[in-house]
N, C-alpha and C positions, 0 to 999 in steps of 0.2 A: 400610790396608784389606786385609780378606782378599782371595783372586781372585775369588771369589763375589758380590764389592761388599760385602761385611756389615764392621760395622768389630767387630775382634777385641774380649773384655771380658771379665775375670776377676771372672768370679760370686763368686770367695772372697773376694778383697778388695774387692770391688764399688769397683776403683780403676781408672780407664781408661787406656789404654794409647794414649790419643790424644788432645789435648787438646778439652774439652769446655767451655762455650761456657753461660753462662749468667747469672739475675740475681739480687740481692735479691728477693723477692717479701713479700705481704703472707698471716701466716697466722692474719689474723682470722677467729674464728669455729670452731679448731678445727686442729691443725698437718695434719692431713691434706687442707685445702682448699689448702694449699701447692703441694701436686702440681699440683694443673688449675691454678693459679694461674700455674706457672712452664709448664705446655704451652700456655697459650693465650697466651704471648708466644715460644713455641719455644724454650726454655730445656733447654739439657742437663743444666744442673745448676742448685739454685736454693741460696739461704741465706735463712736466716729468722730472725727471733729467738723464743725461747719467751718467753712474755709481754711487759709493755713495757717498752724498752730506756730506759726513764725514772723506773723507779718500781722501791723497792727487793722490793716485794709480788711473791712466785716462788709460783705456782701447780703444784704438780706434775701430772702427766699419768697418768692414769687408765691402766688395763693395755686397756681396751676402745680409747681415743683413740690409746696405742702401737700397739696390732694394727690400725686405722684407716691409720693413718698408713704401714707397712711396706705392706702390702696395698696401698693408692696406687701406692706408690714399686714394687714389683713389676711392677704393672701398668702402670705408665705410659706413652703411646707414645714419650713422650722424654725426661724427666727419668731422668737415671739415677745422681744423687750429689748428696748436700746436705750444705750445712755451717752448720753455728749461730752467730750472731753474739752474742759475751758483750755485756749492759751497760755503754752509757755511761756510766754510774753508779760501775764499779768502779774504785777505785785504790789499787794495791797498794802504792803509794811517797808514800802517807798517814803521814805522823809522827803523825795525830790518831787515838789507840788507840784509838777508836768508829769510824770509818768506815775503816779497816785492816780490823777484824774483820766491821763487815755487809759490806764489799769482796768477802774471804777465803770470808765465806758463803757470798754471791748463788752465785762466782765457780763453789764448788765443787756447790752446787746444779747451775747451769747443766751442769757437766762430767755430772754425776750422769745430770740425764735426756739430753744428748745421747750418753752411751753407752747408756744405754737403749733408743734410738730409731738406734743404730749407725750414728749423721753419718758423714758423714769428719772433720770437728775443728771445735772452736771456735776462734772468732777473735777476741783481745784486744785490746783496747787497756789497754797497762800499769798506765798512770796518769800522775800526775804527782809530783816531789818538789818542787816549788813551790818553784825555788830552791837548793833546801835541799845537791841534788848527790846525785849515783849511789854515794859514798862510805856516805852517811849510812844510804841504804836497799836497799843492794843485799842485806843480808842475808835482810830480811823477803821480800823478792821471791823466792830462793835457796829460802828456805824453803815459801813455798808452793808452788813448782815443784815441787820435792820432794813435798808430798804430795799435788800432784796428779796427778804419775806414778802412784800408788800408785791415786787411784781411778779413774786411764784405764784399770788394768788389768780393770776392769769390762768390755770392749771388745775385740773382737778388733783393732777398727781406729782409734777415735775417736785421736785428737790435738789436743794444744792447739797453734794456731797466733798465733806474736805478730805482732801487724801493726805497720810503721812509719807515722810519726806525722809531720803539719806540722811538730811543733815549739813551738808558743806555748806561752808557760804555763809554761816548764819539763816538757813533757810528754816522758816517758821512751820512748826508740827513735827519735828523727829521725833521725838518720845509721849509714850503716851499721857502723861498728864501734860502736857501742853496741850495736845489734842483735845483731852477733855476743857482746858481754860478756853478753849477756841469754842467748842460747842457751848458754854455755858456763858458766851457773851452774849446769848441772846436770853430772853426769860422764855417765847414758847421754842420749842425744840419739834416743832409739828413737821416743820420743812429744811430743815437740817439736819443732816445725820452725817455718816464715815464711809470713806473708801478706805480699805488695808492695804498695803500693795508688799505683797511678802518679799520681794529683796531688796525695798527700803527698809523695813522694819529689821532684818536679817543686815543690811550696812550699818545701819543704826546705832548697831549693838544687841541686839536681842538674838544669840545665836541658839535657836530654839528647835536647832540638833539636837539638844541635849533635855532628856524628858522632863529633867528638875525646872530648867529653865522656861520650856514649853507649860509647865504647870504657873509657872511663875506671870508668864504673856498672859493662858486665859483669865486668872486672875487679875492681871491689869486692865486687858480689854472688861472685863469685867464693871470694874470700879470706875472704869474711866469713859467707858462708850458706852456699853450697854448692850446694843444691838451694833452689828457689821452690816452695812447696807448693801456692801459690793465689794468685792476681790477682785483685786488686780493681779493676778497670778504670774510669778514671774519667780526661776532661778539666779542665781547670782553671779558675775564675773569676777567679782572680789570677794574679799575674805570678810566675814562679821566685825563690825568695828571703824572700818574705812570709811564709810561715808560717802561713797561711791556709787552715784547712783548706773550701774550699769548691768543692764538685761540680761539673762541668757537663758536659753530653750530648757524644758524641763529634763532635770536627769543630767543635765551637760554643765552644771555648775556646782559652786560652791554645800550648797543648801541640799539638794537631792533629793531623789523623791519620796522617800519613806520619811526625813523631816516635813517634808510638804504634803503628806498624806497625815502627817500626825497633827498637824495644824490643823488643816482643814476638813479636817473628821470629827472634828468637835460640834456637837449641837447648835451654840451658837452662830455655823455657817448655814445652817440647813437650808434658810429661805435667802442666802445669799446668793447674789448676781455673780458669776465667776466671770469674768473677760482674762483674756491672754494679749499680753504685751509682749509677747520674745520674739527674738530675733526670723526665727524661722530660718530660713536660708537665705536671709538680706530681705526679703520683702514681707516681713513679719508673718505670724503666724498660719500656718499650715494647717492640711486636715489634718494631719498626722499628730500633730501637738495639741488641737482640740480631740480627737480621740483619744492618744496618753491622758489629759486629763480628765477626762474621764472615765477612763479606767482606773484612774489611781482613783479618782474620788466615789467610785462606784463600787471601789471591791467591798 
């Protein structure tokens, strides 16, 4: 904080210099009802998806519904940074030459309007090679990194961020050196970086309950990312180990909240994005789950 109590914030990059505290939200109806959507659960920052994260149909966004949308986020009394979550749909580490290229599409649609609407980044999930091995398809992946740099540069700031994953399936980025082979298929690293999402890394196998083990993570995050670009804050329904990708509210699952306070008390969070993926009471996260977490990460 400044001495004034105002907390500092680079208008240029509309990137804060303190970590900011926020959820998924729902932006039915128009991405600019996002905004009130993330201030009426007190949300610093919110993520959304541009249409549904289930269907391969990309609806572009009108130049009225963009200037809608900025105007919000200008105004807002407390969101002040959003990020777009790509399709569960998309998988890049498809050997099936039809769902590679609607993948590749959607993927670059989505980068498309979120520079448009200047997120801070989108957040992936890779895909999966079903088996097949990060041999077989690290090219095709290589390659559209490659030209997705090329339409971030639509953006002063947009970034695609990769998130790690459970793991089932053969899904590509469970562990952290795969992570890092993913970020170092490209040579610059200017517009790629990492989402963490803590109860995939905790399905994973990283059960970072345990303080030897949580020494053992920032070390890897270390060696292998660097910088955390953004948190996806979420407790666990299964046990460390499963693979199981499956949410649950903080406090109310596997992981708990003094492991999730011991995680992300580390410095390396400090200018991270936190968003909330839990359950909430069925319709995802609540003010109440954005205030706990903030309280945990504020004590």
């Amino acid at each position: 904080m400044d001495i004034d109590g105002t907390y500092r914030y680079d208008m240029v990059s509309k990137i804060g210099v303190y970590m900011l505290i926020g959820a998924h939200v729902s932006a039915s109806g128009g991405i600019n009802r996002a905004i009130a959507n993330g201030e009426a659960i007190g949300a610093d920052c919110i993520q959304i998806f541009i249409g549904s994260p289930r269907t391969w149909r990309f609806v572009e966004l009108s130049e009225e519904t963009i200037h809608k949308y900025k105007d919000a986020l200008e105004n807002s009394i407390s969101v002040r940074d959003a990020v777009v979550h790509a399709s569960y749909l998309i998988n890049l580490g498809s050997s099936d030459r039809d769902l590679f290229a609607r993948s590749k599409s959607l993927l670059m649609q989505t980068v498309t309007t979120a520079c448009a609407i200047e997120a801070n980044a989108v957040i992936l999930h890779v895909g999966s090679h079903k088996g097949e091995g990060m041999d077989q398809v690290h090219h095709q992946i290589r390659d559209v990194f490659e030209e997705i740099q090329d339409r971030l540069g639509q953006s002063v700031r947009t970034r695609l961020l990769i998130e790690n994953t459970a793991g089932a399936g053969g899904t590509i980025g469970g562990s952290l050196p795969e992570i890092h082979m993913l970020l170092t298929l490209v040579e610059n690293r200017d517009r790629i970086g990492f989402c963490l999402d803590t109860q995939h890394l905790f399905a994973f196998g990283y059960d970072f309950r345990d303080e030897e083990v949580r020494d053992r993570v920032f070390q890897e995050l270390s060696d292998c990312v660097g910088k955390i670009d953004c948190v996806h804050l979420n407790d666990s329904k299964t046990a460390p180990g499963g693979m199981h990708d499956r949410h649950e509210n903080l406090g109310d699952g596997e992981i708990g909240l003094d492991a999730l306070r011991g995680l992300l008390k580390h410095p390396m969070f400090s200018e991270s994005l936190i968003v909330l993926e839990v359950p909430g009471d069925g319709a995802g996260p609540r003010s109440q789950d954005v205030e706990l977490a903030k309280r945990i990460l504020g004590d």
